[in-house]
Every structure is written in C-alpha cells, then in structure tokens.
Jmol script that loads the backbone (N, CA, C; Angstrom):
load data "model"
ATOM      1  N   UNK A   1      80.912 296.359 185.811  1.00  0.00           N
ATOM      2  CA  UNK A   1      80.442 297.371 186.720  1.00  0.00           C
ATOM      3  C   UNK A   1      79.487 296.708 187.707  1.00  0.00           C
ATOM      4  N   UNK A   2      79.548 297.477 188.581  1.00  0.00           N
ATOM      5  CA  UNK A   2      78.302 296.847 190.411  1.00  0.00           C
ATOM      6  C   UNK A   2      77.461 297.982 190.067  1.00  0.00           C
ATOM      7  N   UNK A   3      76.256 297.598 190.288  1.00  0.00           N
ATOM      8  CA  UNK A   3      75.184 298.550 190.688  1.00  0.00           C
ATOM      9  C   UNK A   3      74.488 297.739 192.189  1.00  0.00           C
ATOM     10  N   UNK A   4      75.098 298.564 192.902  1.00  0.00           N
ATOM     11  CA  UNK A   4      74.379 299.226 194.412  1.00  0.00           C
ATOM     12  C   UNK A   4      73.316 299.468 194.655  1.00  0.00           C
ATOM     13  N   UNK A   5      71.945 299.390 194.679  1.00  0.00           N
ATOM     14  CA  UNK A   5      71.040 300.647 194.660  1.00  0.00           C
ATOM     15  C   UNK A   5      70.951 301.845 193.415  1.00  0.00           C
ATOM     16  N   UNK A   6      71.012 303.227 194.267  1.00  0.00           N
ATOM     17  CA  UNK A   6      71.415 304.051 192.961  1.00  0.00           C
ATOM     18  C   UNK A   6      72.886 304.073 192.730  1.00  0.00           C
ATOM     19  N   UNK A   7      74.018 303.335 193.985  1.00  0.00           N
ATOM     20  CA  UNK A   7      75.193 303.476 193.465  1.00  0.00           C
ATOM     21  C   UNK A   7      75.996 302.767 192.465  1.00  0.00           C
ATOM     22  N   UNK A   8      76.982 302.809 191.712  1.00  0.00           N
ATOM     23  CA  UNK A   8      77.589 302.441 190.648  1.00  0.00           C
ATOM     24  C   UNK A   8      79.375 302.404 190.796  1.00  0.00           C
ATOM     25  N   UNK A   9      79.877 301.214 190.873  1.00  0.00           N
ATOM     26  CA  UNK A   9      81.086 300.972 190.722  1.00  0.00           C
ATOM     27  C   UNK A   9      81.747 300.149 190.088  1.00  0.00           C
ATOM     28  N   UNK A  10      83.212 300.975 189.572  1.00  0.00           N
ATOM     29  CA  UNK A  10      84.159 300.256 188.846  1.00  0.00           C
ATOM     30  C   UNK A  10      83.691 300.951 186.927  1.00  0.00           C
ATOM     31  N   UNK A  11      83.169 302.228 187.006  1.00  0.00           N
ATOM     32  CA  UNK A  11      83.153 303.285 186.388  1.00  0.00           C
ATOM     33  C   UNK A  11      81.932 303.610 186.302  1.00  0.00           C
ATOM     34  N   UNK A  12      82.053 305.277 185.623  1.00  0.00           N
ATOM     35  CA  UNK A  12      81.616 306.415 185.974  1.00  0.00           C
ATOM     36  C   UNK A  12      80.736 306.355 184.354  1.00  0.00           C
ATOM     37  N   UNK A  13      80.884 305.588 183.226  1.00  0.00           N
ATOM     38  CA  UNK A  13      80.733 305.902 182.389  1.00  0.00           C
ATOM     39  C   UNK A  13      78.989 304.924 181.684  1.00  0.00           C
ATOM     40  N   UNK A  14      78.463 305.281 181.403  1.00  0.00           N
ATOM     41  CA  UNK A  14      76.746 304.769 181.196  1.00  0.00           C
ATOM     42  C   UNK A  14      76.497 304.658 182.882  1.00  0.00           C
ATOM     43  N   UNK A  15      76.857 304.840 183.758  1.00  0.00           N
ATOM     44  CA  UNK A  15      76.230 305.054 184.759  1.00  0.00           C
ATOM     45  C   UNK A  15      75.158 304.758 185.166  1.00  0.00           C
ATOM     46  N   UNK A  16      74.299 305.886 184.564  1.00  0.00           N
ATOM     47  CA  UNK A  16      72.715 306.040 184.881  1.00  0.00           C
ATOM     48  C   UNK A  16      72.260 305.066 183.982  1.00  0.00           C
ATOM     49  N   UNK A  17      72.462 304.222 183.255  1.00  0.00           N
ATOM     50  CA  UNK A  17      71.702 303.918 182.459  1.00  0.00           C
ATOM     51  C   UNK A  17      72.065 302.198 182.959  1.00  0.00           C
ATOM     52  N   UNK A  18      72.715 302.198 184.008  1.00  0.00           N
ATOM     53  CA  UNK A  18      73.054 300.576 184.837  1.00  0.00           C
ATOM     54  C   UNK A  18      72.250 300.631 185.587  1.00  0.00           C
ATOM     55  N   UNK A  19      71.934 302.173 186.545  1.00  0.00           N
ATOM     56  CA  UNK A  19      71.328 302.033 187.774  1.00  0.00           C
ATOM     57  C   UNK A  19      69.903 301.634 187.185  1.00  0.00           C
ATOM     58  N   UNK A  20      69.407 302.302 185.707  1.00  0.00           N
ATOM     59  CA  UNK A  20      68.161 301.908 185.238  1.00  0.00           C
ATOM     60  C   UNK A  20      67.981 300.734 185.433  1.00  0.00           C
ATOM     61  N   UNK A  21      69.017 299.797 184.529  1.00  0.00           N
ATOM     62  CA  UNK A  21      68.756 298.715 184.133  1.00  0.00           C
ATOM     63  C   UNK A  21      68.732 297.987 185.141  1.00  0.00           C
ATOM     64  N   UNK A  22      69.273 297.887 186.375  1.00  0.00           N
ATOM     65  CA  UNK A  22      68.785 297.301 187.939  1.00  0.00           C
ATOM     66  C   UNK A  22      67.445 297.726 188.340  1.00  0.00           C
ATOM     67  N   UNK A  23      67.168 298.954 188.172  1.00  0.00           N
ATOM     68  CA  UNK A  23      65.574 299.018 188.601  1.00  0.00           C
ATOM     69  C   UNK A  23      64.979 298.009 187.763  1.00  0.00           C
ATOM     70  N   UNK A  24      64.961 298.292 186.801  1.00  0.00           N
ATOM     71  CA  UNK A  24      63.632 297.235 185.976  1.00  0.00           C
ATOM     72  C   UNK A  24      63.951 296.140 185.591  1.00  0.00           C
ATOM     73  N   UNK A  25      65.359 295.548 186.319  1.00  0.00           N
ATOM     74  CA  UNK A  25      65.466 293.907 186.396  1.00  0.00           C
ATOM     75  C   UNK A  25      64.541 293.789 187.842  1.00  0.00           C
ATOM     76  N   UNK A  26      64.352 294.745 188.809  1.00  0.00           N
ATOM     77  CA  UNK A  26      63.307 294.409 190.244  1.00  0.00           C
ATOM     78  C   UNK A  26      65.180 294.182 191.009  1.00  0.00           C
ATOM     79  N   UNK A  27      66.204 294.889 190.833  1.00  0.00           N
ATOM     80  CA  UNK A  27      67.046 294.168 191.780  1.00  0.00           C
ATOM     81  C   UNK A  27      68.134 295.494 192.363  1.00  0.00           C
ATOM     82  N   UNK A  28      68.594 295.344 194.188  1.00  0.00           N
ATOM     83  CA  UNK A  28      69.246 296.053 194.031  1.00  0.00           C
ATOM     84  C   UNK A  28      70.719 295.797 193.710  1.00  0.00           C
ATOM     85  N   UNK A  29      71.523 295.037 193.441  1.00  0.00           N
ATOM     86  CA  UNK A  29      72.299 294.643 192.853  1.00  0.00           C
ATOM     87  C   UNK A  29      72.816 293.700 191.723  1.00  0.00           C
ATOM     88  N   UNK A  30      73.174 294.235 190.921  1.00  0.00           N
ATOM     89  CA  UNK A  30      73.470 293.503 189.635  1.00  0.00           C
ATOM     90  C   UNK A  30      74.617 293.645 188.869  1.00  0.00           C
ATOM     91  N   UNK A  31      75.605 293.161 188.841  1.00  0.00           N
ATOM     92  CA  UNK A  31      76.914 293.367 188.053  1.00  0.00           C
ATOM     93  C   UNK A  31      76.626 293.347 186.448  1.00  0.00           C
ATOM     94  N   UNK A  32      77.155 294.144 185.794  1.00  0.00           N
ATOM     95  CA  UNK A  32      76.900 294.309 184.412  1.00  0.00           C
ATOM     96  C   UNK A  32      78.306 294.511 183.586  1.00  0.00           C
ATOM     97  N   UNK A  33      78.044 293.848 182.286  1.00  0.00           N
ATOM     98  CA  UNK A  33      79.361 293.181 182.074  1.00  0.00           C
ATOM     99  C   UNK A  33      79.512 294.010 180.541  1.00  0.00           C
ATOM    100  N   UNK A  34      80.071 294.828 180.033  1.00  0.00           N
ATOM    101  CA  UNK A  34      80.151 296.027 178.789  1.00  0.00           C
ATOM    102  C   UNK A  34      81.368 295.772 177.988  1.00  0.00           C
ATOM    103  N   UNK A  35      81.361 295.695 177.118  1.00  0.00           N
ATOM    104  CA  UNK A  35      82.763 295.149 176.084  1.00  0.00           C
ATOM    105  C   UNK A  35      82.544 296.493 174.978  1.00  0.00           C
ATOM    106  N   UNK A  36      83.619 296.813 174.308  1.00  0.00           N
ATOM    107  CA  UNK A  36      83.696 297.674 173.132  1.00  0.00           C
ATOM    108  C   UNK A  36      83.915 296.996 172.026  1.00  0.00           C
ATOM    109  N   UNK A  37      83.002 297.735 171.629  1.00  0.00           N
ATOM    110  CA  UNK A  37      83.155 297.021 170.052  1.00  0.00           C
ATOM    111  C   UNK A  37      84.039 297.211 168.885  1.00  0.00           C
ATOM    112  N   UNK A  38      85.236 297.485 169.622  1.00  0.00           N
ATOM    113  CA  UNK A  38      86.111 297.774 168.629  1.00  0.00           C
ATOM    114  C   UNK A  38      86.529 299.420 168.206  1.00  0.00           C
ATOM    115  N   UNK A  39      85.843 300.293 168.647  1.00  0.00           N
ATOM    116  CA  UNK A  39      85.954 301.608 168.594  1.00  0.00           C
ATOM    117  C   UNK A  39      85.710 302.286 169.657  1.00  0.00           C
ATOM    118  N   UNK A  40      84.660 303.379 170.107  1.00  0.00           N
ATOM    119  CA  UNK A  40      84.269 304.157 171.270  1.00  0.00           C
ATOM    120  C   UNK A  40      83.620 303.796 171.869  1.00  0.00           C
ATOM    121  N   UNK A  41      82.700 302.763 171.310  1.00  0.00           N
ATOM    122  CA  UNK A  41      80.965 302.234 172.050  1.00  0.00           C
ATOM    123  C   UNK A  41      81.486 301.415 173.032  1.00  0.00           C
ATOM    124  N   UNK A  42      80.490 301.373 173.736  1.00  0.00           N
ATOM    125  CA  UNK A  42      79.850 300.189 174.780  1.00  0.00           C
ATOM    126  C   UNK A  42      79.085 299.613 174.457  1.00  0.00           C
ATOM    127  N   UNK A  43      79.189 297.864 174.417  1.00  0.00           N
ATOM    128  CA  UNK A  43      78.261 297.287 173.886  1.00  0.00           C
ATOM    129  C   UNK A  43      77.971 295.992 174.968  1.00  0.00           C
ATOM    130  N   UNK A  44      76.218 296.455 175.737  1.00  0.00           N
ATOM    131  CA  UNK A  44      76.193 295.724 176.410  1.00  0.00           C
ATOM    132  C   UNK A  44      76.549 293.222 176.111  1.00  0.00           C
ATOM    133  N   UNK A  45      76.804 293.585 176.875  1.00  0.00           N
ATOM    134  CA  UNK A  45      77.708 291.488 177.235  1.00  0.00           C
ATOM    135  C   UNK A  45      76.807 290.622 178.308  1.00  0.00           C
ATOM    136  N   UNK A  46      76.225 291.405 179.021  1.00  0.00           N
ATOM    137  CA  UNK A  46      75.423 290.859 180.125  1.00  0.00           C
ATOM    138  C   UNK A  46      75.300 291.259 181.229  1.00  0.00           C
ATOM    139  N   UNK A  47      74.607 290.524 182.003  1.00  0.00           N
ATOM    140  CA  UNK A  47      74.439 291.032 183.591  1.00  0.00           C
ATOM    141  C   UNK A  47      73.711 289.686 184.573  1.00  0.00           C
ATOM    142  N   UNK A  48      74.492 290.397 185.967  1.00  0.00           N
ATOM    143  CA  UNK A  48      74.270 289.051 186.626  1.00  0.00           C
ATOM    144  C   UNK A  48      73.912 289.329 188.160  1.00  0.00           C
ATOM    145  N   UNK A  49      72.845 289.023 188.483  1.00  0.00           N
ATOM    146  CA  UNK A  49      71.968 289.364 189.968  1.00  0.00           C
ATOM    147  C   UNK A  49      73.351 288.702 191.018  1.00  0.00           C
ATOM    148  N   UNK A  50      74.540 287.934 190.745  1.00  0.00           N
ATOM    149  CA  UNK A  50      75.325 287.248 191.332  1.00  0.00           C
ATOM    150  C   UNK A  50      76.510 287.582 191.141  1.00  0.00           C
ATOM    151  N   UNK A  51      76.746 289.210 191.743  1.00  0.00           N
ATOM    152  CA  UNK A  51      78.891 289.305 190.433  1.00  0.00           C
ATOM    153  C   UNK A  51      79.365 288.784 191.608  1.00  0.00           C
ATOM    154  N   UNK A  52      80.598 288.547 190.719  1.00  0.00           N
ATOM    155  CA  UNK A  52      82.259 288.666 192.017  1.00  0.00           C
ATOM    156  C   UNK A  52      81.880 290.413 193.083  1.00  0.00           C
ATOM    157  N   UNK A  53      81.674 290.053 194.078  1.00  0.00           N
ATOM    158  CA  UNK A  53      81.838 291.503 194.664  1.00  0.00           C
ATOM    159  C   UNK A  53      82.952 291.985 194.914  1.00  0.00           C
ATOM    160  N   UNK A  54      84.399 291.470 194.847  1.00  0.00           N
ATOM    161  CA  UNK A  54      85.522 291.869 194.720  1.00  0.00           C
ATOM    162  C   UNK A  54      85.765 293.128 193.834  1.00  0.00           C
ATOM    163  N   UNK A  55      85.139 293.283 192.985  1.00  0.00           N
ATOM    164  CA  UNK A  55      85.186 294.246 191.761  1.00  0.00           C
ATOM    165  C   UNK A  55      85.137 295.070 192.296  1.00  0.00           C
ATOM    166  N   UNK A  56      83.846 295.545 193.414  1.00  0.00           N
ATOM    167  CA  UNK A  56      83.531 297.232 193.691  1.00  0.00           C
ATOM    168  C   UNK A  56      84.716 297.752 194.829  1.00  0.00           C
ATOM    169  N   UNK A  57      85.651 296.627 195.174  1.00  0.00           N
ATOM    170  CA  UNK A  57      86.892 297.288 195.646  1.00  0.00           C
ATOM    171  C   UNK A  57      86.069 297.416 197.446  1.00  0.00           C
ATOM    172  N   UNK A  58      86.864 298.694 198.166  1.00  0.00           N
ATOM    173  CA  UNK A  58      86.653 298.680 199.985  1.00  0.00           C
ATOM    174  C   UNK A  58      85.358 299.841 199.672  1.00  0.00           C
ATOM    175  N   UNK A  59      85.262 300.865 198.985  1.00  0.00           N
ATOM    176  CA  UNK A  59      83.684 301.201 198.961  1.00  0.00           C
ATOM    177  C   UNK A  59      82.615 300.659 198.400  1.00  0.00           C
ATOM    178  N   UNK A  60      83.007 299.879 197.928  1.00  0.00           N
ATOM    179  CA  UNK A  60      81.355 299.061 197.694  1.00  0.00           C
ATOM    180  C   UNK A  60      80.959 298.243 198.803  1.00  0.00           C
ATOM    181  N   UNK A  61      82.217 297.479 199.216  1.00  0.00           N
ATOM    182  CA  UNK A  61      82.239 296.939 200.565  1.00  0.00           C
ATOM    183  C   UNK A  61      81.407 297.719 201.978  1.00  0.00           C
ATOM    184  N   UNK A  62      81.949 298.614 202.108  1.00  0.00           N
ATOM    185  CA  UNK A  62      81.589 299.771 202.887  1.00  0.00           C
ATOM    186  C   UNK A  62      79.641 299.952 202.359  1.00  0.00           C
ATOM    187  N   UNK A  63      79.643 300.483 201.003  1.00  0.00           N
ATOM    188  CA  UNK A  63      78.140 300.936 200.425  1.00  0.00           C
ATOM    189  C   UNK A  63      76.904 299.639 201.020  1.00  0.00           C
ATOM    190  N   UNK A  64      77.702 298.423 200.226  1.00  0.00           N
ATOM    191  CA  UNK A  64      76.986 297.012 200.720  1.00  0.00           C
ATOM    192  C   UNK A  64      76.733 296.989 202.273  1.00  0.00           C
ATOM    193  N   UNK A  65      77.484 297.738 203.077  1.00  0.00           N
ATOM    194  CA  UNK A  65      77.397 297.255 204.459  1.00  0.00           C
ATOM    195  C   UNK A  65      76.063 298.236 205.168  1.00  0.00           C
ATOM    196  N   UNK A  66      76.429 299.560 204.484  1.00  0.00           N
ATOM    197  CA  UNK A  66      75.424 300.332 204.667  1.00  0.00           C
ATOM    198  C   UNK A  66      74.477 299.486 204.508  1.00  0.00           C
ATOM    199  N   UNK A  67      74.070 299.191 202.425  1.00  0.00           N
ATOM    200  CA  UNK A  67      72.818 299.248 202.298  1.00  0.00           C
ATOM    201  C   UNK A  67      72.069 298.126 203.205  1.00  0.00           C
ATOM    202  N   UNK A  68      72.892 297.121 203.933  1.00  0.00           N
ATOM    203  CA  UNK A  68      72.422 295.729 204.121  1.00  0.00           C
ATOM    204  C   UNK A  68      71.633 295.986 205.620  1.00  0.00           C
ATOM    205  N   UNK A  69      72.706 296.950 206.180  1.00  0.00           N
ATOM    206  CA  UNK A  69      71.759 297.084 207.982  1.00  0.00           C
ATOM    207  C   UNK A  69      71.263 298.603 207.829  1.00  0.00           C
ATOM    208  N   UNK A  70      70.642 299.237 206.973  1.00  0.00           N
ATOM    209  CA  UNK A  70      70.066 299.897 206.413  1.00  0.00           C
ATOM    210  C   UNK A  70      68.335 299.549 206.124  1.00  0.00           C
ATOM    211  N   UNK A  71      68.448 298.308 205.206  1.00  0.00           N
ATOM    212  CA  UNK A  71      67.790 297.930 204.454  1.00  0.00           C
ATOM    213  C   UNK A  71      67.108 296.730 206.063  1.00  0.00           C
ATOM    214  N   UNK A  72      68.128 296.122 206.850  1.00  0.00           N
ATOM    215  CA  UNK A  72      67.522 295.105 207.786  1.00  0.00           C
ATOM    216  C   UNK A  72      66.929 295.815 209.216  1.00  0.00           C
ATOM    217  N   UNK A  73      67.424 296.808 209.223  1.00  0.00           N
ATOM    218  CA  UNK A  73      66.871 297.904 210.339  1.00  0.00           C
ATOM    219  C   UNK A  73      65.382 298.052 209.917  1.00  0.00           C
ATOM    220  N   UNK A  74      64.640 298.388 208.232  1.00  0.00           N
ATOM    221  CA  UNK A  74      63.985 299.066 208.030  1.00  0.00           C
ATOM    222  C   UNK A  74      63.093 297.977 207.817  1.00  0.00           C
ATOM    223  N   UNK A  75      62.483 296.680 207.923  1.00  0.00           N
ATOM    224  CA  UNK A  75      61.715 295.933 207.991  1.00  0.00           C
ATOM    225  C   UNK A  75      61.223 295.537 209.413  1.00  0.00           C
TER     226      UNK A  75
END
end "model"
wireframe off; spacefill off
backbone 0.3
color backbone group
C-alpha cells in the first residue's frame, strides 16, 4: 500500500491505521508492505519512505502531482 498524505492506495483495508503510521514515522509518503498470516489477519512486513510508485497506479500519480505543487506553492 502508498500512503499519500491522508491518502491511501492499492487498498481500502487498515487504511487509517497506514495513514497513522506515516504521521508518526514524520513522513508524507511511505509504502507499507502487509502479508497474511495464513488466515484473515494482516500482519505488518514493513515500510519504506522509498516505494516503487508504480503501485498507486494514474491516481496516485495525479494525488502526488497535486500534493507536490500544492505543497511547493505553499512555502
């Protein structure tokens, strides 16, 4: 999964609890990496201030473009 800011792609599922875990790494993007353990769970695998951005597909593309002249406008 990509975390955006507050956005989240490449599923819908722990969600909120990625966008957390980017706040209190201090970052707005962080790819996070979730494996199952064999049954229903999610069991976090890692995370990386550096994903493939290919993953979040043409709207993350799009979100990233926002947040970037968004974010460079506002300094």
């Amino acid at each position: 999964m990509l975390v955006l800011g507050g956005h989240v792609f490449g599923g819908n599922e722990y969600g909120q609890e990625c966008v957390r875990l980017a706040r209190l790494a201090g970052t707005d993007l962080l790819g996070i990496d979730l494996r199952r353990d064999g049954g229903d769970r999610a069991v976090f695998a890692g995370a990386d201030p550096m994903p493939d951005l290919r993953l979040g597909g043409d709207a993350f593309l799009d979100t990233l473009h926002d947040h970037l002249t968004t974010s460079a406008g506002s300094r």
